[in-house]
N, C-alpha and C positions, 0 to 999 in steps of 0.2 A: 139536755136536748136528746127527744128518742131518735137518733137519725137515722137506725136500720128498719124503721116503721112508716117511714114518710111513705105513703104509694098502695102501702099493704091494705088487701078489701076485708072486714071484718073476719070475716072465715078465716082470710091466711092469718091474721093476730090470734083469735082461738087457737086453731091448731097451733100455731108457734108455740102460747099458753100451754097447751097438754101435753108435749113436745118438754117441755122444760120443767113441769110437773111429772111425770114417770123420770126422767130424769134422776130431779131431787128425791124422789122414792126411793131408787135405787140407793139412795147414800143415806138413809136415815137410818141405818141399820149399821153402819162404820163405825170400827172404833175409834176413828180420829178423821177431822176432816177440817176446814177451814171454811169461815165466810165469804165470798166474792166483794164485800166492803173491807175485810180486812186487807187483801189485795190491793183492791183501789188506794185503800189510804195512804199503804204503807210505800205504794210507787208512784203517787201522788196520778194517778191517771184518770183519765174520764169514761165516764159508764156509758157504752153505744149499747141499742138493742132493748129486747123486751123487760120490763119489768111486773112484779107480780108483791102483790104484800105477805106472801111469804118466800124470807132468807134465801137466797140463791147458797149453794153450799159446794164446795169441791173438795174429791178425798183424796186427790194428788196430782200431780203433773209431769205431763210429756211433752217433751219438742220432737214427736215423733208418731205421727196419726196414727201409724201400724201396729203402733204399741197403747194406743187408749184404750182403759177401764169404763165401762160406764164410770160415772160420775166424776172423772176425771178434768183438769183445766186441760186446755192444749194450747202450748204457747209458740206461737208463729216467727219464727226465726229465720231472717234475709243470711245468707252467707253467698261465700262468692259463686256457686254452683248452683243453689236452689234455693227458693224464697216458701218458706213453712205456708205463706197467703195460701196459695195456689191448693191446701190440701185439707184448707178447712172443713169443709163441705164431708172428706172423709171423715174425717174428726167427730164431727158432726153424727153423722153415721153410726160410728164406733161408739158413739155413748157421751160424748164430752157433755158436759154440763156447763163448761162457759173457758169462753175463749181467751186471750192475751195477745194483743195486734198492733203493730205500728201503723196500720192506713185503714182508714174506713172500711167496712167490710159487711154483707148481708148476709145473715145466717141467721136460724132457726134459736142459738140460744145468746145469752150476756157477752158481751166482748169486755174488757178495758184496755183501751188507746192509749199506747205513752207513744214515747219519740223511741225507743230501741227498747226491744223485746228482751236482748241478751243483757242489756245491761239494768234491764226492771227483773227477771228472773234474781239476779243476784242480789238487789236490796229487797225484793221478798225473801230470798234465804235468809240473809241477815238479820232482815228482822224479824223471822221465826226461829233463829238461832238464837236469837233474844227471850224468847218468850219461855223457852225449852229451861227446866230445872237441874240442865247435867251438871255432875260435879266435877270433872274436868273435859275440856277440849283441847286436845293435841293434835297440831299441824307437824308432819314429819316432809323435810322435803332433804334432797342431795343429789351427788351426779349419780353415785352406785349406793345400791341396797335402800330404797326406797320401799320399795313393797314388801321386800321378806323383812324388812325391820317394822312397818304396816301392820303385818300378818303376825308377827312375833309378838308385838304391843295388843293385839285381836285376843290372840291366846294369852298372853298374862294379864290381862284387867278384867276378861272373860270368866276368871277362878273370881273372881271377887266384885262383879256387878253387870246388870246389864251392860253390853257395849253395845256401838255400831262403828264398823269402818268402813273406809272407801272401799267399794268393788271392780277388780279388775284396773283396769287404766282410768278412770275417772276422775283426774285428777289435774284436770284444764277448767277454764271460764264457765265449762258447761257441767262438768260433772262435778266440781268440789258444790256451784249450787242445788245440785239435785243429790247430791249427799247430806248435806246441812238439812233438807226439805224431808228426808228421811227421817230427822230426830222427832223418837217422840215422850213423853212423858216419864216413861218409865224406865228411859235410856241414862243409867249414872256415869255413861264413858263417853268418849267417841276421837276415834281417831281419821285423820284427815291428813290422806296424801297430798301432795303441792307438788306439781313438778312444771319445768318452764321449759319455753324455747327461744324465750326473747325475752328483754329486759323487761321489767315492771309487771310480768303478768305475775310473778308471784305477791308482790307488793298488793294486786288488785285482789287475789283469792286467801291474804291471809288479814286482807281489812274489811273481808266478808265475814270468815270464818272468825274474827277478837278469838285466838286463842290463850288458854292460860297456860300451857307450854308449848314450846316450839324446838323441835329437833332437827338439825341440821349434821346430818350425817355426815358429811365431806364437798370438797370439792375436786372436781377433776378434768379436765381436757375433755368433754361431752358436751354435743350442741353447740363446738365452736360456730356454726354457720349464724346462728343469732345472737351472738356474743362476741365474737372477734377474737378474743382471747381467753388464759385461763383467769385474769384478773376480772374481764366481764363474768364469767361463773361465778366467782366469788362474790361480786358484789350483788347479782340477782339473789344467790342463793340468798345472802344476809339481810335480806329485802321481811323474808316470814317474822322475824322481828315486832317486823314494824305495826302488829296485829297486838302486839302483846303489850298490857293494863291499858286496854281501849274498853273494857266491860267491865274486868274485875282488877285489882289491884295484886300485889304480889306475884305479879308471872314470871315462870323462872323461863330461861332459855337455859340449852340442852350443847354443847360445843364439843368439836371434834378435837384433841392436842394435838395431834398427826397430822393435820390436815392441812393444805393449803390454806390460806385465808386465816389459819387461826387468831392471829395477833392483829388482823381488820376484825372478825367478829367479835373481839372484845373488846376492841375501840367501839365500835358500832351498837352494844347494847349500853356501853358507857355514857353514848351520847343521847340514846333514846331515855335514857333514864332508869335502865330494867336493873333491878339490886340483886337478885336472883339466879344464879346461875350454877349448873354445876357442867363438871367435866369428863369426860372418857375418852381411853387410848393410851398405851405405851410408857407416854412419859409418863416421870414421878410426881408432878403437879396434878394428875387426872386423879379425882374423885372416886371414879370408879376406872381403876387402872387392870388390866391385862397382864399378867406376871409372867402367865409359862401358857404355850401349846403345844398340844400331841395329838394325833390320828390313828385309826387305823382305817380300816376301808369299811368299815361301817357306823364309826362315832368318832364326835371329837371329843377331847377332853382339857379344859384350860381351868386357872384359876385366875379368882380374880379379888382382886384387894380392892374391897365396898368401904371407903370410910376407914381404911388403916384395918377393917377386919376381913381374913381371909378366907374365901368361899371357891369352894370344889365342884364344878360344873360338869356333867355330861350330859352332851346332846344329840340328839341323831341326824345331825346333818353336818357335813364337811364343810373344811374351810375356814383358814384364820380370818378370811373378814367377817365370816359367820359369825366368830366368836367374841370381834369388836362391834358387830351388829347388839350382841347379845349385851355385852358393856354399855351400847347407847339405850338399847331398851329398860337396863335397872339404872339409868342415871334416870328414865324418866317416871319409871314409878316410885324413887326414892324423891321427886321433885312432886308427885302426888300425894306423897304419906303413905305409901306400902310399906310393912315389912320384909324382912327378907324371907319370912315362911310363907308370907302371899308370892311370892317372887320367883322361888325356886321351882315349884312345881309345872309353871306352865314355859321354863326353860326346859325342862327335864321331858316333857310331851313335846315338844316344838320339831317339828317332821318337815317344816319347810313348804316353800310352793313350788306348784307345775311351772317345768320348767325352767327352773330355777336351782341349777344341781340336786337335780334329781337322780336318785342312783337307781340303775335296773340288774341286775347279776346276769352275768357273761359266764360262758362256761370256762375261764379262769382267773377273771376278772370283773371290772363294771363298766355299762354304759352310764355317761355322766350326762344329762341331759340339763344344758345351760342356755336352751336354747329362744328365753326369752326377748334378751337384749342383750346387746354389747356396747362395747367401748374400749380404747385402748387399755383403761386403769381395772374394770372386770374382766378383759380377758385375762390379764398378766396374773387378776386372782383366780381365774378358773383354770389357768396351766401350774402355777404353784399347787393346788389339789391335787393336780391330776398327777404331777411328779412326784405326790408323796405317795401316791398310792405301788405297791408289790409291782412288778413286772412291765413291759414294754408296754408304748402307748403310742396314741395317735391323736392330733387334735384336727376335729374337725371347723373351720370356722367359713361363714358364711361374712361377704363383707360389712363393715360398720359406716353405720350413716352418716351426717349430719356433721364434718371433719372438718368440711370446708377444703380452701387452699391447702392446708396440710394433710388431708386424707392420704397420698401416696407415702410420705412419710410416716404417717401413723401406724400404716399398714405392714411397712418394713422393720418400722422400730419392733413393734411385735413378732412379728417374722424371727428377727433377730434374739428376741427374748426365750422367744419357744427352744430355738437353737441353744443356746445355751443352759438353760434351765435341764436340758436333758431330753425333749419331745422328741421321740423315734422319729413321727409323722407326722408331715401338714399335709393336708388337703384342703382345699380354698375354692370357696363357690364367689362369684360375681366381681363386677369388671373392677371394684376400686380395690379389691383383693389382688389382681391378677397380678403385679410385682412381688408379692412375695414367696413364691416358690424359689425365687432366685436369691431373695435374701437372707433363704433358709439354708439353699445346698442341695444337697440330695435327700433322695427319700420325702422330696415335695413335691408339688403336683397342680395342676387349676383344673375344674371342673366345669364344664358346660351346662350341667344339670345336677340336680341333688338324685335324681336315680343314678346316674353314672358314681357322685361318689359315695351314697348307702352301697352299690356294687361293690367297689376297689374297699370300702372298710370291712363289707361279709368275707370276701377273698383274705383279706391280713389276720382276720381272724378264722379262717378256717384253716391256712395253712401254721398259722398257728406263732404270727409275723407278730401280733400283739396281743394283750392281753386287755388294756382298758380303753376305752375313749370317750374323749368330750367333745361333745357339737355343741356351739356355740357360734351367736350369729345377730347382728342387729334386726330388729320387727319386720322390716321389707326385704330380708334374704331368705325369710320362710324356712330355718334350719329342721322343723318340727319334719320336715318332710323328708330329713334325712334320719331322722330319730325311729319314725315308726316302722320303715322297712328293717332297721338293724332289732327292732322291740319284737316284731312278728315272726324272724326268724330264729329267736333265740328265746320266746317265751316260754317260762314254766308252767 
């Protein structure tokens, strides 16, 4: 039934017609693009709106009218704050070529009706993640190193075929769909971050994503507010599993020895049936095992025993969890079929993300810029860095989120670790931080604003009080803003 035409006088149906003809012009000329039946079918929905006996076509998709391509789907998304409805008509504007709608709706071009928008977006990923000829899809998810393990896996399957990975944070309901939605034909990789904040959403983006490996970096005390415990971590995390030999057969899963959870995660793929598996971290039983680390303030250097044979790493970026970051990435292209001279080169290039201990030269030292995200278990690895490096230091940290009832405790435990490990200075931005200056001692401090403590760290360094510092800080303490006053006045 046409239902967005009941009413319309000949004319409005023409122009609708031409209206949706220039449209489809615009995309005939795409290298890749999809049917609006394919759509339909695959989210079993119903076709509202004009029809025409030539192919309706769309060459991609936004939940975001600000951001439509001519030729683009726009798919209308209810959340608690805004209802996508309301913005069709921009959409429209912008060039959409056909829309995606949970309630009837009058516009100019194709709608298809299901019952949830968010949740027919993802059985369209899926089932163009099907269609897609990669030769592998990797789901990487954990509490820490999620992204620079992401970015790591980018640059080593990058040396050896087309890839694609998630960008930026896009790594929820909405963005692992519209990353899948990205593969296209020529793509032989693709890696796909998972990250959660409640139970079962991973479960839900790794039975989109039927990955053929799945890496699970660790587990740690992050996001207790949707989880209750470190044991709820664990079992969400072990959840990315549950995608694996849903498409293809032989999928290996990728496990931490170190880690919480380890001895549930191999109960866990035991039961799912997964035969595949290898191991990285510390212990003697890791596959790809971690023997020795060394620094100095501009690379690390570790070895690592691949398979009983031993391989000499240097890389330009600090940090022993870098260097088990680096262990989890060759257990995953050794679960691909790399060898180790596809392997070493894009370890040996690997410069790390914004943000992300990132190093900037100080005039006797570095600024360590970590200032993406926190947690109690990466802070504790971004003060171990920071105390290996030459000379007096300072950590800057910005509060940590999502702690739940134990936030004040979490804050202190740290407090307490910095203390000891040797951090000259703490400085502490926001209120769920504001106990631990006390549970440092002296030479700590709370901050009302990040200009007041970029201020007091140019002061420590000009009198000449320290030598390095790391700002580091959860997504909503905004640390980057203590980053670029101390970047500005010490640039080279």
């Amino acid at each position: 039934m046409n239902k967005m035409q009941d009413g319309l006088t000949p004319q409005q149906q023409v122009n609708r017609m031409e209206q949706q003809l220039k449209v489809q012009e615009s995309i005939q000329d795409a290298a890749f693009s999809w049917e609006l039946t394919q759509l339909q079918e695959s989210v079993q929905g119903e076709w509202l709106g004009p029809c025409s006996e030539i192919p309706v076509r769309f060459g991609g998709v936004s939940t975001d009218s600000r951001n439509i391509k001519p030729g683009d789907l726009y798919a209308a998304i209810k959340g608690e704050r805004f209802d996508g409805h309301a913005f069709i008509e921009d959409a429209v504007k912008q060039g959409a070529a056909a829309v995606l709608v949970s309630e009837v709706v009058d516009c100019a071009v194709p709608a298809i009706l299901v019952e949830d928008t968010r949740l027919a977006l993802g059985q369209f990923a899926r089932w163009h993640r099907r269609q897609m000829p990669v030769k592998k899809l990797i789901a990487v998810t954990g509490s820490n190193g999620k992204t620079t393990t992401k970015a790591m896996l980018l640059n080593l399957f990058s040396n050896v075929g087309k890839t694609l990975a998630t960008e930026g944070n896009l790594n929820n309901d909405f963005g692992v769909p519209r990353t899948l939605l990205n593969l296209r034909p020529e793509h032989e990789f693709a890696i796909i971050e998972m990250g959660a904040n409640h139970r079962k959403e991973i479960e839900y983006l790794t039975l989109l994503a039927e990955p053929d490996i799945a890496l699970l970096n660790n587990a740690s005390g992050a996001h207790l507010e949707g989880f209750g415990s470190l044991q709820g971590v664990i079992e969400t995390k072990g959840e990315i599993f549950l995608g694996l030999n849903r498409l293809h057969g032989n999928g290996f899963a990728i496990l931490n020895t170190d880690s919480p959870g380890f001895d549930y995660w191999q109960a866990e793929i035991a039961r799912l049936g997964v035969e595949n598996s290898l191991c990285f971290g510390e212990a003697e039983s890791a596959d790809v095992r971690l023997l020795s680390y060394a620094a100095d303030s501009e690379t690390s250097r570790f070895e690592l025993s691949v398979k009983g044979q031993l391989q000499t790493v240097t890389m330009p970026l600090l940090g022993k969890h870098n260097a088990l970051n680096a262990a989890a990435c060759v257990a995953v292209c050794m679960a691909a079929g790399l060898e180790w001279p596809q392997i070493l080169p894009g370890l040996l290039s690997f410069g790390g993300v914004a943000g992300r201990l990132q190093k900037t030269r100080l005039p006797k030292g570095w600024l360590i810029d970590d200032s993406y995200n926190a947690n109690p278990a990466s802070v504790k690895a971004g003060i171990d860095t920071l105390v290996s490096l030459p000379g007096r230091c300072v950590l800057c940290l910005g509060a940590m989120g999502e702690l739940g009832a134990g936030s004040e405790a979490a804050h202190r435990e740290v407090a307490a670790y910095a203390r000891e490990k040797g951090v000259d200075y703490l400085l502490v931005y926001g209120e769920a931080a504001s106990a631990m200056p006390q549970a440092f001692g002296e030479q700590a401090a709370f901050y009302a604003s990040h200009e007041l403590m970029a201020a007091r760290v140019l002061q420590l360094l000009a009198e000449g009080q320290v030598d390095n510092v790391l700002v580091k800080g959860s997504r909503s303490a905004r640390m980057e803003k203590v980053v670029e006053p101390i970047k500005a006045a010490h640039a080279i």
